[in-house]
N, C-alpha and C positions, 0 to 999 in steps of 0.2 A: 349516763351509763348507769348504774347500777339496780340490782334490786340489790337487797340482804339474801341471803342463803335459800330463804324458802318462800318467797313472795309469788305466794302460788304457782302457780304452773309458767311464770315469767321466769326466766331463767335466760343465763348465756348459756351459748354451751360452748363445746369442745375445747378439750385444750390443743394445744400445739408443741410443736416440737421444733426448738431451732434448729438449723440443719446445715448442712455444709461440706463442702468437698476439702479432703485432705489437705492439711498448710502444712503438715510436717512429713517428712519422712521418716523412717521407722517409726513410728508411731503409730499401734497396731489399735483398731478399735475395737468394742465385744459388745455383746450384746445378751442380754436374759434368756431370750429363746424362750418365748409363750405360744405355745399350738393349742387352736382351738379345740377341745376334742371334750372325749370325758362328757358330753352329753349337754353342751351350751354351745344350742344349735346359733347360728349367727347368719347374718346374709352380706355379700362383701360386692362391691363391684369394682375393678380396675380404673387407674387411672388415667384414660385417654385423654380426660380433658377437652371435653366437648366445649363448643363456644358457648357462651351464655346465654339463657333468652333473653328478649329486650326488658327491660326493668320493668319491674309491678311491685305495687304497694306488698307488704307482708299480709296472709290472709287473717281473719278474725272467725272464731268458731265460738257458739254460744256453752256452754255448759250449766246444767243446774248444782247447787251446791253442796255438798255430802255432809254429811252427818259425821258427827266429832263421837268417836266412840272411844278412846285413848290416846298414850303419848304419841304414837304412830302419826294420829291423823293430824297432829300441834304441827307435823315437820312441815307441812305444806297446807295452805288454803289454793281453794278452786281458781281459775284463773278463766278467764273470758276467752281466750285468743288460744291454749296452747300451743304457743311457740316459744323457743328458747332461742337465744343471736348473741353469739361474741365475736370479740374480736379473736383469732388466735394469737396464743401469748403463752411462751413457758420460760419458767424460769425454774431453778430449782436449790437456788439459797436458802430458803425456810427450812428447807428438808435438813441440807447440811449444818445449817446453825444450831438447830434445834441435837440433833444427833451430839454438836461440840457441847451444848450449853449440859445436855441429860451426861457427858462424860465428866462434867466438872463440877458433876453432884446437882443439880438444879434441874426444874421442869421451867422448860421454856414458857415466858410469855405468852400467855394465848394469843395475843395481838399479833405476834410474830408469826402464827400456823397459819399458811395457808393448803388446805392440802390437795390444790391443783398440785403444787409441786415435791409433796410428798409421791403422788402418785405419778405425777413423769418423771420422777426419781427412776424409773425403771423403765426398761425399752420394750419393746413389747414385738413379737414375730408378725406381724401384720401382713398378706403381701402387697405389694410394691408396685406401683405405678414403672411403665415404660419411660416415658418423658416427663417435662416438667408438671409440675401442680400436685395432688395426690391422689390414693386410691384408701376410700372408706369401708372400716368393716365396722358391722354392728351386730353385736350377741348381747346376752343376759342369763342371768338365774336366779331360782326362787331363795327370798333369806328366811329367817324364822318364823321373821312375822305373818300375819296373815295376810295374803294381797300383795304382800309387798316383794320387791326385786329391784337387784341391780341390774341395771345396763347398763351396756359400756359402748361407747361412743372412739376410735379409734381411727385414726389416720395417719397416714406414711408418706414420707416424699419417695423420690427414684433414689439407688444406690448412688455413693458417692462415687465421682469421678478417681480415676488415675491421678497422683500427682501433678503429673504435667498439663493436666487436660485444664485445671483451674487457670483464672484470672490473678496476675499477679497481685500481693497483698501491700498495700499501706498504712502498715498501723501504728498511731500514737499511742506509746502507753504513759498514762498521767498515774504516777508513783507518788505517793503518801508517806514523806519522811517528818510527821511529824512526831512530838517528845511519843507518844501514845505510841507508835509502830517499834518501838526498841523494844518491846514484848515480845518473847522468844516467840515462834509462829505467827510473827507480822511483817516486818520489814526483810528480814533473814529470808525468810519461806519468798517472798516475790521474787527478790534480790537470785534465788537460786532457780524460779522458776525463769524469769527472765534471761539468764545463761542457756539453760536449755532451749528457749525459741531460737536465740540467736545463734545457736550451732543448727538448726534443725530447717528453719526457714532458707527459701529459695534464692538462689543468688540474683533473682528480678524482685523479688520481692524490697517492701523498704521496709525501717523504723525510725521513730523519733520517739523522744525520751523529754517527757515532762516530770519536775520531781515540785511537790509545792509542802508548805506547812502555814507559817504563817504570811510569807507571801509565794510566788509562783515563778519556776524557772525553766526556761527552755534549755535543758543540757544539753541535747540532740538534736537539728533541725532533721527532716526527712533525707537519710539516708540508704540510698539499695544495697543491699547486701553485700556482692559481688565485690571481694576488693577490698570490703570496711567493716569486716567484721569484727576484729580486734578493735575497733575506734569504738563499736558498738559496748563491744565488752567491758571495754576501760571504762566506759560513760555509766554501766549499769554497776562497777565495783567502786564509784565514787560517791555512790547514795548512802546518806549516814541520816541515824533519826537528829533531828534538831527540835523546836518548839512546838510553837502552838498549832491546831487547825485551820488553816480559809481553804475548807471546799471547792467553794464556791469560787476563789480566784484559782485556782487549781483546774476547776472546769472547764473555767474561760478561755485560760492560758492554753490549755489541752488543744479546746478546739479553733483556737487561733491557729494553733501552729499544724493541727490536721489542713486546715484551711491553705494555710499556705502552700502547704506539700502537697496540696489535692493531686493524684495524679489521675487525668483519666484515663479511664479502659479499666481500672484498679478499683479493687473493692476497699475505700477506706473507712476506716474504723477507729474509735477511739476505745481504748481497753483502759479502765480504774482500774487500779489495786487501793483498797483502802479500808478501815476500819467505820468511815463513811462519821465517825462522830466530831462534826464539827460545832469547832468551840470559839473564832473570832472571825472577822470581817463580815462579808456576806452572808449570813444564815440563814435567809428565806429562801425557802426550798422554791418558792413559785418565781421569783426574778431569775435563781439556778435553775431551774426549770426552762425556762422562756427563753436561756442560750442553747442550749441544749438543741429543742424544738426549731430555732431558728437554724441551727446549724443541720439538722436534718430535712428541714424544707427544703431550702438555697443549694444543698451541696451532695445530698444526698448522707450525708458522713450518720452512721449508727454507732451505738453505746454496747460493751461488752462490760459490765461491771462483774469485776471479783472481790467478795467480801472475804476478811480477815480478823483475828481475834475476839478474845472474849467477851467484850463488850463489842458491840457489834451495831452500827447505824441501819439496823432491815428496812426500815418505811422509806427512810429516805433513798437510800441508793434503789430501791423496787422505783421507787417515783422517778427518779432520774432513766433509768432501764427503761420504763414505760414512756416517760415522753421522747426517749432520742429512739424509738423502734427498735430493743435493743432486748438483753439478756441477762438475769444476773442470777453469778452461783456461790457457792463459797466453799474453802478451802481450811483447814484446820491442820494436814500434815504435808509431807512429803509425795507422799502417795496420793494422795487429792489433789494438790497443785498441779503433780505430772502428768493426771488424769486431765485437771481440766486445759492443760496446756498441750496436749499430744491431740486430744480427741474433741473437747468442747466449743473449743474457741476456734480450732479448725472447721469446725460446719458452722459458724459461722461466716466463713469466707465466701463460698458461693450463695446463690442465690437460686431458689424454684420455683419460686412465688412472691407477690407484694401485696400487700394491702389484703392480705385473707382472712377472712372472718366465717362462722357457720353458722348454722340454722337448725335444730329438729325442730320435729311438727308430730306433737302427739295425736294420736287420735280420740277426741272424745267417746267415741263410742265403746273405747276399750278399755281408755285410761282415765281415771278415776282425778289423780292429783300427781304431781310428779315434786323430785328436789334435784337442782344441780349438785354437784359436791365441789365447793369452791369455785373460782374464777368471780368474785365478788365485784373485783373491781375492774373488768372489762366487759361490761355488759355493753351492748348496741340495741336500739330501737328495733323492735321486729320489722321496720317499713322502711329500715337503713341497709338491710340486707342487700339488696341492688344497687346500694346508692353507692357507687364508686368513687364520692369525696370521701366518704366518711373514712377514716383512717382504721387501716386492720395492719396484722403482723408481717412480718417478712420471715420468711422462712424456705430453709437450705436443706441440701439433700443427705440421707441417710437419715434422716429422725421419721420416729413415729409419737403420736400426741395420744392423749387417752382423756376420755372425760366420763365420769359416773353419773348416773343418777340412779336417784332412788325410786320408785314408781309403782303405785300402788296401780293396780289393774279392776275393771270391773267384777263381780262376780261371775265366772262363766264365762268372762272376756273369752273372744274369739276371731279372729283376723287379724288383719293389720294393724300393729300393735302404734308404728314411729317411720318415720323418715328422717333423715339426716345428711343435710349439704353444706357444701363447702365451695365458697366461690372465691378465687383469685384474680391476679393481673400478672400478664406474664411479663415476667423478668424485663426483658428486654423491648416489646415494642406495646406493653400496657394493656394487651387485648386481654378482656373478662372472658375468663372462663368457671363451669359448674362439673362439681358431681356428687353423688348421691348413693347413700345406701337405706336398706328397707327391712324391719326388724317385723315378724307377724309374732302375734301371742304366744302361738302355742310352741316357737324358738324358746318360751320360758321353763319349759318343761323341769331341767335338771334342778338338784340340789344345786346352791354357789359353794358349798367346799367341797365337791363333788365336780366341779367344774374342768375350763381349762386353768394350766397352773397361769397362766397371764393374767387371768381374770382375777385367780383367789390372789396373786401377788398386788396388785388392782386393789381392791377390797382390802388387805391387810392395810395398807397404806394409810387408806382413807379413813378404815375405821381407827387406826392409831391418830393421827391427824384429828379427827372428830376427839377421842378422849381428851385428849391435850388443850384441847378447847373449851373444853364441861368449864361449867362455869359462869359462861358469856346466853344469857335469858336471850338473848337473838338467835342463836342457834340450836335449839333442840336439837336431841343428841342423833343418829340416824338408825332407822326400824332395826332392832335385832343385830344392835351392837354385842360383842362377844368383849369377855372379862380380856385386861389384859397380858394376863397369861395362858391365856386360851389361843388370842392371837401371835404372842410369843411360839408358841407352839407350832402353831401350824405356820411360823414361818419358819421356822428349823427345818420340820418337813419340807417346806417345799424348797429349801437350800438345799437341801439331801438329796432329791429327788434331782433336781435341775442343776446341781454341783455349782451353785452360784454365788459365792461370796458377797456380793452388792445386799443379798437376800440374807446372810446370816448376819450380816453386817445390822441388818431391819432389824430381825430379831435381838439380838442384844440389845438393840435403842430399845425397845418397847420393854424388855425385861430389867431394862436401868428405870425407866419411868415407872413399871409396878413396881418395885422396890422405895422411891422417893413418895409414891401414893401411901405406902406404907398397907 
């Protein structure tokens, strides 16, 4: 899988969006609301979800190499093939951590940024496929630099279902009571989150309740709702912080007992609550890993990880997320728990798509050098695009995913600029299916703060993500980054504009990080 950030014109792309039909009742969900307009012309196609062609290798296209004329052209070298292939995969815990870490005085770890999911931090208006799989839009606009533009790379599932229309849920939550979780916004914060599901969850629906620290306990075997909800509740006001860390027997224990409770026809699920810093028993991430993987080959069973506190495990629990086909976010107050609990973990329940992964394909004639912006560590082979072993995302309905690049265009470029496909397996009986959208040059026309607000909401993102990074000689910083109080700025605006809270909420992080820049 991977290139680094700017390994030429090799690149994954697209992010994704996990998605999902409603688990909870009242439980209202929102969205940004980005319309294209403002002069960042785009091209979109619906998602009917055509079958697949028969498989064929990824193509190869030859390019000559450009000339290094400044920092610009450091971002990306020429690449043989221009094609970009990931796997899709969104998460959006780097975003929230990063946001907890800048409120408690500190600039995040660069290690910790990734800003795929700074930037699917934000929903984006995209339209929306009829049935399952997605429907692709692709727009761009010109940045300061010379040649250079963002594009934005965009996909949407179908609206989410009715309540009742979903598959009923079985989810394990594996709880983290060790000494580390008795930090006010750790154990407290799940402990209340977890009250809320179990009023809010379906009376077919189940849970089971795993609590571990330094060993691992099944407090709850799989129980449905209907009936035992009070059993439910008694179970979740008995978790008290005690000792040390084992993860990793926490993990086991977890999906043992999803295992057991497998029910079919039921979407089950293993949901972490944890600070993810483990400190005895098992601490290899790759043997923790290897249960994980195994329990989502065999059973189907996926990873919902929520991260908690100020020290905070990001690599590891991202690692764990990634090999159980899964998600991870994080949480810091009251109002983020009930967010991720009413609305995130709910689109996780259904399903639209398995195994999805996408493709652009620049065209050299137009495109010079390109850079993905993040998705480092889901990259797939351009000639695995077809290959339906190869393991891609699962994702549920109501999300949209967004992926940037940077992209420098020929002088004069003119035509078709990019293509961009997306191929899944459907849900239910595994048939491949493709679709595509198709970006031409001269869609580059506008200024990008000029744009639509989706796009410059997009771009703030990324370019805050990108500063937070400076630093790390692998990643040149991206063409005609703005001061960051410039991009403070114009994310007020566009909180103003779009009356969006999530958006002023941006803004302050980026104005807590100029301040700690000094």
């Amino acid at each position: 899988m991977g290139m680094d950030h700017i390994r030429g014109l090799r690149g994954g792309l697209l992010a994704l969006t996990l998605a999902g039909g409603l688990l909870l009742t009242g439980c209202g969900g929102g969205a940004d609301g980005s319309r294209a307009s403002d002069g960042a012309a785009k091209s979109r196609t619906g998602g009917t979800g055509r079958p697949a062609p028969v498989p064929r290798p990824g193509t190869s296209q030859g390019e000559r190499p450009g000339e290094e004329t400044g920092d610009s052209d450091r971002d990306a070298a020429p690449s043989p093939d221009h094609l970009s292939t990931f796997a899709l995969d969104v998460d959006t815990a780097s975003y929230g951590y990063a946001r907890r870490t800048l409120a408690d005085g500190r600039l995040p770890d660069p290690a910790t940024v990734r800003p795929e999911e700074f930037v699917n931090s934000f929903r984006q208006n995209y339209e929306r496929p009829e049935g399952n799989g997605f429907s692709v839009t692709v727009d761009g606009a010109r940045t300061d630099a010379e040649d250079w533009s963002l594009v934005r790379v965009g996909l949407a599932t179908r609206e989410e279902r009715h309540e009742g229309e979903r598959a009923p849920a079985a989810l394990t939550f594996v709880v983290d009571v060790s000494g580390s979780m008795a930090e006010p916004g750790r154990l407290d914060l799940a402990k209340d989150s977890l009250g809320v599901m179990t009023d809010r969850l379906r009376d077919d629906d189940a849970v089971a309740l795993v609590a571990f620290s330094d060993e691992a306990e099944t407090v709850l075997p799989m129980t449905r709702l209907g009936g035992h909800r009070d059993r439910v509740h008694a179970a979740v006001r008995r978790l008290e912080p005690q000792s040390s860390t084992d993860l990793g027997e926490g993990v086991r224990t977890g999906y043992d007992t999803a295992v057991e409770g497998l029910r079919e026809g039921a979407t089950n699920r293993v949901v972490l609550l944890s600070d993810a810093l483990a400190n005895t028993g098992d601490m290899d991430a790759d043997s923790i890993l290897e249960r994980v993987s195994d329990a989502r080959r065999e059973h189907g069973i996926t990873l919902f990880g929520v991260g908690v506190g100020s020290d905070y495990g990001d690599a590891l629990m991202e690692r764990l997320a990634d090999k159980g086909d899964g998600h991870t976010t994080y949480v810091s107050d009251d109002e983020e728990a009930r967010k991720v609990f009413c609305e995130e973990l709910p689109r996780n329940i259904d399903l639209t798509a398995r195994d999805a992964k996408a493709q652009v394909a620049f065209d050299p004639a137009t495109v010079e050098t390109f850079r993905l912006v993040g998705y480092d560590d889901r990259q797939v082979a351009d000639e695995d695009f077809r290959d339906d072993r190869v393991d891609g995302g699962e994702v549920g309905p109501g999300h949209t995913v967004t992926a940037l690049y940077a992209v420098r265009t020929r002088p004069g470029a003119s035509g078709h600029l990019a293509t961009a496909s997306v191929r899944w397996l459907d849900p239910a009986d595994r048939t491949p299916h493709e679709e595509s959208g198709r970006l031409e040059a001269a869609s580059l026309g506008a200024d990008l703060w000029r744009a639509s607000p989706g796009l410059q909401v997009a771009a703030v993102a990324a370019y805050f993500a990108d500063d937070l990074r400076r630093g790390d000689d692998r990643r040149p910083a991206l063409p005609a980054r703005p001061s960051l109080g410039r991009l403070a700025d114009r994310a007020d605006r566009l909180a103003t504009v779009a009356q969006d809270e999530e958006v002023r909420r941006l803004a302050e992080a980026v104005r807590r990080a100029e301040r700690l820049r000094g």
